[in-house]
C-alpha positions in Angstrom: 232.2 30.5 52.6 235.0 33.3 51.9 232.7 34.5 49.6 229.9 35.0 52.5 232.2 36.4 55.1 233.1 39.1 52.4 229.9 40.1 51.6 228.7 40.9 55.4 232.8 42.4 55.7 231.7 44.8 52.9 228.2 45.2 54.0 229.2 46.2 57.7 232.1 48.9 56.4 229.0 50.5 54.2 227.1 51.0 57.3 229.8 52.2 59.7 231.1 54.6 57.3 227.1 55.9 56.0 226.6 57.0 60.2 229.4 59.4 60.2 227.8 62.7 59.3 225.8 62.7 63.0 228.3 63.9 65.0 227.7 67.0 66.6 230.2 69.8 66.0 233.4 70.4 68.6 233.3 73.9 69.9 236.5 76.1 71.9 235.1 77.1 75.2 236.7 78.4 78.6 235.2 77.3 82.1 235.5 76.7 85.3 235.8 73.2 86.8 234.0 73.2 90.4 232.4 70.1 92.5 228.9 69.4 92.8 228.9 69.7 96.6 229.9 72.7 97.0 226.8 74.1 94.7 223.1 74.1 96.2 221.4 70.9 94.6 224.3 69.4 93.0 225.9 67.1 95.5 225.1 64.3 93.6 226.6 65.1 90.3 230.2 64.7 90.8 232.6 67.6 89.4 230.6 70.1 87.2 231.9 72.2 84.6 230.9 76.0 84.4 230.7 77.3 80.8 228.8 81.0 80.1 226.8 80.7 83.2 225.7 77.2 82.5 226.7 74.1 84.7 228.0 70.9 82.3 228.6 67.4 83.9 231.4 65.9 82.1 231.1 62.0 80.7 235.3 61.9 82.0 237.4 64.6 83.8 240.6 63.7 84.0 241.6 63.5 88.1 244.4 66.0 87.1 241.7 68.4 86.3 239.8 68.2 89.5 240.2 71.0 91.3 237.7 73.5 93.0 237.4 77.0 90.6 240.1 75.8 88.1 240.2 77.7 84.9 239.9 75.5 81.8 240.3 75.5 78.0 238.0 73.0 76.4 237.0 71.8 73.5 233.5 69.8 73.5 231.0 68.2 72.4 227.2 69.3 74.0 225.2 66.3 73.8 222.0 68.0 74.7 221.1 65.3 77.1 220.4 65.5 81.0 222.6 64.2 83.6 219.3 63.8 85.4 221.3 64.5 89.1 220.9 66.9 91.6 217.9 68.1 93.0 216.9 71.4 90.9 214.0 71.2 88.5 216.2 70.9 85.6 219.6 68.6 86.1 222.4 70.4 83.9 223.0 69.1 80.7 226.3 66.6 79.6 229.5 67.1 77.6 232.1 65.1 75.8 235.9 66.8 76.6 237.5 66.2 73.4 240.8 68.6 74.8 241.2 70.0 78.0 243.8 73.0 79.5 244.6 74.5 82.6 244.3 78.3 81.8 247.5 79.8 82.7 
């Protein structure tokens, strides 16, 4: 029975460690953090994240970090998925904040 429950033990580690080269890269952006109602057809997406132009709805934002125009050092992850909210024709996309900073 040990010898079973080692097996899988092993078998599960191969697999968790072979799915590790997916990860989209981490990139170094500035933005601004902003709510969604004060933006035409965002009301329903919570606070936003403005990066080049762009509108980001982060998966967390810190509460510390919401504040209207704030300027903001990140480092992300796009995920290059909609956030499907809002009422435009396209929804902006999400992001994963790996590091966030107040610009000062």
């Amino acid at each position: 029975m040990r010898y079973l429950k080692f097996i899988v033990a092993l078998a599960l580690a191969i697999s968790v460690s072979s799915c590790g080269g997916d990860d989209a890269p981490i990139e170094e952006v500035t933005g601004r953090v902003f709510e969604g109602t004060t933006a035409n057809g965002l009301a329903d997406c919570g606070w936003l994240i403005e990066i080049n132009g762009q509108n980001y709805v982060p998966n967390v934002l810190n509460s510390q970090f919401r504040e209207e125009n704030l300027q903001v050092f990140l480092k992300v992850e796009f995920l290059n998925v909609s956030a499907e909210c809002g009422t435009l024709t396209s929804s902006p996309e999400r992001l994963r904040i790996e590091q966030i900073r107040k610009v000062q």
